[in-house]
C-alpha positions, 0 to 999 in steps of 0.5 A: 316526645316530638309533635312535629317532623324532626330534623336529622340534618340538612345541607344547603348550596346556597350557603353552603351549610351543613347542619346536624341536629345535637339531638342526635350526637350519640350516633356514631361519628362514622354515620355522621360523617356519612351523613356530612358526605351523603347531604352535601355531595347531594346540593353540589350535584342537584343544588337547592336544600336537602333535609332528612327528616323523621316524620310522626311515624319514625320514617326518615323523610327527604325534602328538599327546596330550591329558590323560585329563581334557581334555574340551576336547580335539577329537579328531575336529578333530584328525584333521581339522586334521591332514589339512588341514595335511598338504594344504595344507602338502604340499610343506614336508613333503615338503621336510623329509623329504627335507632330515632324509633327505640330512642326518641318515639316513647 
């Protein structure tokens, strides 16, 4: 269906948006909220861009990015945030996964 990495949502700090992908309204409005919470408590904490997206494979990707001049950016705490959420948020992940797999990879 996709040919290229879908974007689920994304955050940003420097302008302090949040987007979620329309495609994916039929998740529940509990996971979205989630999500909301997850992506931007991560850009206030570390700064920069986070985008969760799926790859060709269904995994659920985390990219971020920083401006060249963003000294305030933390990429070690980035790494690190990123880590943590991917522990602690371990089962929502893998329920995306397979929900973007069952729905979208056909």
């Amino acid at each position: 269906m996709y040919e290229e990495n879908v974007v689920l949502c994304a955050a940003s700090a420097y302008n302090e948006k949040y987007y979620f992908n329309d495609d994916f309204a039929s998740l529940p409005e509990r996971v979205q909220e989630e999500l909301k919470i997850m992506c931007v408590l991560y850009t206030q904490d570390v700064g920069g861009v986070l985008t969760l997206e799926f790859d060709e494979e269904g995994t659920l990707q985390f990219r971020t990015e920083a401006a060249s001049d963003d000294f305030f950016y933390d990429e070690i705490g980035s790494v690190l945030k990123i880590r943590e959420l991917q522990r602690t948020k371990q089962e929502l992940l893998e329920a995306l996964e397979t929900y973007y797999r069952v729905f979208f990879m056909q």
